[in-house]
C-alpha positions in Angstrom: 70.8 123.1 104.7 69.6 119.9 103.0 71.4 121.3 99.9 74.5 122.0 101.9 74.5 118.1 103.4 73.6 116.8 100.0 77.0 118.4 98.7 79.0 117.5 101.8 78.4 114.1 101.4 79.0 114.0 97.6 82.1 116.6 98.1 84.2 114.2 95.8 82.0 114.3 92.9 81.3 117.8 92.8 85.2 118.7 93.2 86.2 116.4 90.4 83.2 118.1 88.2 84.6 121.2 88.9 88.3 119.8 88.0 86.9 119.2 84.6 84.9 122.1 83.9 87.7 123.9 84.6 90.4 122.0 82.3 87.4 121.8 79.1 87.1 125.9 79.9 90.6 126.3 79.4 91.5 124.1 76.9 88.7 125.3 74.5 89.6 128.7 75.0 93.3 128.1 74.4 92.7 126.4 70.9 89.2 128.5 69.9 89.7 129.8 66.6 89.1 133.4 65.6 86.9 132.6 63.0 85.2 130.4 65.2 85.1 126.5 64.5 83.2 123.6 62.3 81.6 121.0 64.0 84.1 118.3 62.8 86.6 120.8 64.7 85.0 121.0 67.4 84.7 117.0 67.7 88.4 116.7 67.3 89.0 119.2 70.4 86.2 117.4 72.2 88.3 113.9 71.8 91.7 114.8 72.4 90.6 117.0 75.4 88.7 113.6 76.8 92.0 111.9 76.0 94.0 114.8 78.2 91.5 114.4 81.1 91.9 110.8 81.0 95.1 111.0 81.2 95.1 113.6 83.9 93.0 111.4 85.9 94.8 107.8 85.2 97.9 110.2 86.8 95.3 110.9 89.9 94.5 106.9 90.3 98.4 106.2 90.0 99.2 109.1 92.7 96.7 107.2 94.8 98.2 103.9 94.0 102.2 105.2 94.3 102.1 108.1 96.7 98.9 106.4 99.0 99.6 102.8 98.7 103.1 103.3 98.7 103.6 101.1 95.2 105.4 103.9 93.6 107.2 101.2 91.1 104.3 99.9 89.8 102.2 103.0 89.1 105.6 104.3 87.2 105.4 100.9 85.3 100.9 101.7 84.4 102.2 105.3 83.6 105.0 103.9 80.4 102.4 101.2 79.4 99.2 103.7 79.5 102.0 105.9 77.8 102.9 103.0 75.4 99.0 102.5 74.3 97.6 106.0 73.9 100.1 106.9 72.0 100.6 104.0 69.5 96.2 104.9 69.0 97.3 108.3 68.5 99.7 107.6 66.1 97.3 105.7 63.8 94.4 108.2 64.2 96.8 111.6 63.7 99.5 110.7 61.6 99.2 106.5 59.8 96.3 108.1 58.1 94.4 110.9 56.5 91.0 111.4 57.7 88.2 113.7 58.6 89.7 113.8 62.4 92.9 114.3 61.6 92.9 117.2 58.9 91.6 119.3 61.6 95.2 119.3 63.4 97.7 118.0 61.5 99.3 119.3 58.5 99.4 116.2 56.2 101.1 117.6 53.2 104.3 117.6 55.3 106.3 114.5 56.2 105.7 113.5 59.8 108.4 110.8 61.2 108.0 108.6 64.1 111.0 109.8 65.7 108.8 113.5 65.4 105.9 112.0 66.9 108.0 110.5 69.8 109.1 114.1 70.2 105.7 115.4 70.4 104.1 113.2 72.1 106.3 112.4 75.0 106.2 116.1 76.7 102.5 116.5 75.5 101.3 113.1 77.5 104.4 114.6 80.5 102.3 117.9 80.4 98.5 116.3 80.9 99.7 113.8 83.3 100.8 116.9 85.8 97.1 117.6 85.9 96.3 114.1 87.8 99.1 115.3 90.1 97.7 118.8 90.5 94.0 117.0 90.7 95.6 114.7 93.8 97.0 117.2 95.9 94.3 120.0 95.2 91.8 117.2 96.3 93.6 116.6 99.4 94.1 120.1 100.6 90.4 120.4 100.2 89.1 118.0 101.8 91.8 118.2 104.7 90.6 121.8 104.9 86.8 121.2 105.1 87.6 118.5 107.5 89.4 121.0 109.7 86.7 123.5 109.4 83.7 121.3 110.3 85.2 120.0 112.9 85.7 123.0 114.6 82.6 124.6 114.6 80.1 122.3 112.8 81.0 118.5 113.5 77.7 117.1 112.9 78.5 117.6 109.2 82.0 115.9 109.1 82.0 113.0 106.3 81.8 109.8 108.0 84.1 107.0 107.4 82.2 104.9 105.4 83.1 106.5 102.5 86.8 105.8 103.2 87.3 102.1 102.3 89.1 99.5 104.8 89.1 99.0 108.5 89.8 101.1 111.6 92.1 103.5 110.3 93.1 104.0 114.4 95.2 100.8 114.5 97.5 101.1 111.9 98.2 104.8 113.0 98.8 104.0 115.9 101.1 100.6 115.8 103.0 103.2 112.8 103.5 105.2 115.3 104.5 103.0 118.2 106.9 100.9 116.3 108.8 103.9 115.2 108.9 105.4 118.6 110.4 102.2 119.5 112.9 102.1 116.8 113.9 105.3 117.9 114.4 104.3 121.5 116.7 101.3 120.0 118.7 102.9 117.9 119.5 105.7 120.3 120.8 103.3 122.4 118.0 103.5 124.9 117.8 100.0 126.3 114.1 99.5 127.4 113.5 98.2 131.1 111.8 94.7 131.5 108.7 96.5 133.3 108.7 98.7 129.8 108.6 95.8 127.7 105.7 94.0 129.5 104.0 97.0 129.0 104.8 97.1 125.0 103.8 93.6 124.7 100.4 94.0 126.4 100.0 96.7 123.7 100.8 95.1 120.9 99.0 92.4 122.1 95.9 94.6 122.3 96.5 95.9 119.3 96.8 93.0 117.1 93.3 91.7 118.2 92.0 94.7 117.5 93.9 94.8 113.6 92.2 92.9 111.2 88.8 93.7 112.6 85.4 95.3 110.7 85.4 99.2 111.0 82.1 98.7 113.5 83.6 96.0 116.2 83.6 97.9 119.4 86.1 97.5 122.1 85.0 98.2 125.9 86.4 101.0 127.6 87.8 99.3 130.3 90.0 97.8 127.9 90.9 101.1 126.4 91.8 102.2 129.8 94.1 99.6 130.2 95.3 99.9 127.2 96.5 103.5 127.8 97.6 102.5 131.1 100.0 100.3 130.0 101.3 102.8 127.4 101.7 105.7 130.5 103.5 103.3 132.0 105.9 102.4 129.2 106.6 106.0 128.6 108.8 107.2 131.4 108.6 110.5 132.4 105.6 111.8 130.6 103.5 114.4 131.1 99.7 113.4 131.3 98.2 111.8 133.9 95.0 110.3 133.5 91.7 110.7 135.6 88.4 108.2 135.2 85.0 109.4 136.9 82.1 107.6 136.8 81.5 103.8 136.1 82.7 102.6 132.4 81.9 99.4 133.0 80.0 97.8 129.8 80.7 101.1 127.7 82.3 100.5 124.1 84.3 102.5 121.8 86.0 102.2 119.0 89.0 100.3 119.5 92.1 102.7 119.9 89.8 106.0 120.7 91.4 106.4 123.8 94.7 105.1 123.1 95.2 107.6 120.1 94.6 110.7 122.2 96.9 109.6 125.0 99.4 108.7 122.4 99.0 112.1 120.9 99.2 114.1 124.1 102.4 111.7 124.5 104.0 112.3 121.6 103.2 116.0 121.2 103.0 117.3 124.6 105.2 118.9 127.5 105.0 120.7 130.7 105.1 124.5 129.9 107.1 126.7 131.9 105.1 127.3 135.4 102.3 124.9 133.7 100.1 121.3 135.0 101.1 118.3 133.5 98.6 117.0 130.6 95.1 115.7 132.0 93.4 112.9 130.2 90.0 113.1 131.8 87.5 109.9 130.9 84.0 110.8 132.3 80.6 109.1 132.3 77.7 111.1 133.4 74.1 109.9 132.4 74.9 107.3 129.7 77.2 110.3 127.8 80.8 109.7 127.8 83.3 113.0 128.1 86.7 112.7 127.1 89.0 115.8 128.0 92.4 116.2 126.7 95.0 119.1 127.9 98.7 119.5 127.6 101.2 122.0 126.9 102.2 121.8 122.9 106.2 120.7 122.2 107.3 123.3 119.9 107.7 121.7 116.6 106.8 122.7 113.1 104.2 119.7 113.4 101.9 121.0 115.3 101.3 123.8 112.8 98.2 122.2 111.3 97.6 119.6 114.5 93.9 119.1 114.3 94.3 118.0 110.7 96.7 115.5 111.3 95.7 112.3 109.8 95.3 110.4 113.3 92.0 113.0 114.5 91.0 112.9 110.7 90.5 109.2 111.2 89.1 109.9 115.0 86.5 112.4 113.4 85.4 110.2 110.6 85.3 106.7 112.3 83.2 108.5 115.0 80.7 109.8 112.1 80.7 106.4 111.4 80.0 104.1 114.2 77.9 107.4 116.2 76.2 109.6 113.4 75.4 113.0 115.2 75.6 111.8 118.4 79.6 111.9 118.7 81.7 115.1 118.0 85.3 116.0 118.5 86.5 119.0 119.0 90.0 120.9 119.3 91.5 124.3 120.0 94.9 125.8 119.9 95.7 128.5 122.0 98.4 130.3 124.2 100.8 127.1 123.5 98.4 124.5 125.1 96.3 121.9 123.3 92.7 121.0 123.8 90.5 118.3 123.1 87.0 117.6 123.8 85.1 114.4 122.9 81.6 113.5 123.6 79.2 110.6 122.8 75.6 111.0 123.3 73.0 108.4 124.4 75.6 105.4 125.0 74.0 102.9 127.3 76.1 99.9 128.3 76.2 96.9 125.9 74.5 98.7 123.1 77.7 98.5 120.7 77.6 102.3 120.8 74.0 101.7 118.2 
């Protein structure tokens, strides 16, 4: 098991290792001779296919920076100039001059142009780079899918989010998230009532003191609660009600905990046919916090993968965080309803959830 956690925890490293065991395997055994090959050979296969995995992997790095950071312009702009350099080296290594490199690949007897180097070289660095692209998404897929499965029936082992740089990943998701619901309410020419804009405003007030904080600055539940109060109470007509038992007063939690959950049973949620309304239960027993999530799932293509949406993948990782093994979430899809179940061990008031 120590093996297992050693792995989990350095999942990243040993899925890019395997990216580029994987590319070397193939290359070599795409360009292996029959006759087998000379050291100085082998060298030159060794360099260009470092050159093709660098390559692949500035393509990851720009993904991140153009698909994740949403800077596509400049990472197009790092791809020509990275573009621009390798190949003016290449040029001078392969084909400006004869050397012991160089007579391994290229036929120098022949008359090589710049114009046929262009040529070659363009689809050739097009053709590496769709590697980093492959290497982005496979990574991805992965992790999403390990996420899922650990938190499902081994939560203890999901990653915790302090190997995912920057603050509370809750806020942002959530204000995205509110401001385009509210966008949508404008331009459908649904004219919020003054009672639903106080209520917006006490959110986004919430929510902006809550923005720029570190990853560990608690919130107390009460002001969760009201938090999600005020959000019930903007959305007319929704199907959760909420229920608190036991005392929460002096509890914290990270800020938006709460408020994610209700917007997601919001969002996502109706009353089935002959069904209950969504329950948001909040429940302190014994210095351990229960938080209970039910409601009927809105038939939508989005839900096809809902517990490894981006907002629980947050949830699951910022609780790692801030509770180690004594937090877990965990959700279950069945007969068209959605469940969520939440705990927090060993939280005594005033603690900072430490």
């Amino acid at each position: 098991m120590k093996l297992l956690i050693f792995m989990l925890e350095r999942r990243r490293a040993f899925v890019h290792i395997f990216f580029c065991f994987a590319y070397f395997s193939i290359f070599f055994m795409l360009n292996w001779r029959s006759g087998g090959i000379n050291l100085m050979h082998a060298l030159t296969l060794i360099l260009i296919g470092g050159v093709g995995i660098g390559i692949a992997y500035l393509t990851y790095y720009l993904m991140r920076l153009g698909h994740g950071r949403r800077r596509p312009l400049l990472a197009i702009v790092y791809f020509l100039i990275a573009g621009g350099v390798i190949g003016t080296i290449g040029y001078h290594i392969f084909i400006g001059s004869a050397n012991s490199l160089s007579v391994q690949i290229v036929d120098h007897s022949a008359t090589h142009t710049t114009r046929d180097y262009v040529l070659f070289f363009g689809p050739w660095y097009v053709h590496l780079a769709k590697y980093g692209v492959i290497f982005y998404f496979a990574e991805k897929l992965i992790f999403e899918s390990l996420d899922l499965l650990f938190s499902r029936y081994w939560p203890g082992y999901v990653i915790p989010a302090a190997a995912v740089p920057g603050p509370n990943q809750l806020v942002p998701h959530f204000f995205h998230n509110l401001m385009h619901h509210v966008f949508d309410k404008l331009t459908a020419s649904e004219a919020l009532k003054p009672v639903q804009l106080a209520h917006l405003s006490n959110l986004v007030k919430y929510g902006t003191t809550k923005h720029f904080t570190a990853r560990d600055k608690l919130a107390t539940l009460e002001a969760e609660i009201a938090a999600v109060r005020n959000m019930l109470a903007m959305e007319e007509g929704h199907p959760v009600r909420l229920q608190i038992s036991g005392s929460v007063s002096g509890i914290k939690v990270p800020p938006m905990l709460l408020l994610s959950i209700a917007k997601n049973m919001v969002k996502h949620g109706e009353v089935q046919p002959g069904g209950d309304p969504g329950l948001l239960e909040v429940r302190v027993e014994g210095g351990r916090l229960h938080i209970i999530g039910t409601n009927g799932i809105r038939q939508s293509p989005r839900w096809s993968r809902q517990d490894g949406g981006n907002g629980l993948q947050h949830m699951r990782q910022l609780l790692k965080s801030v509770y180690g093994n004594r937090a877990a979430l965990y959700t279950h899809t069945t007969d068209g309803y959605f469940y969520l179940y939440l705990h927090i061990d060993d939280l005594n008031p005033y603690d900072h959830g430490k």
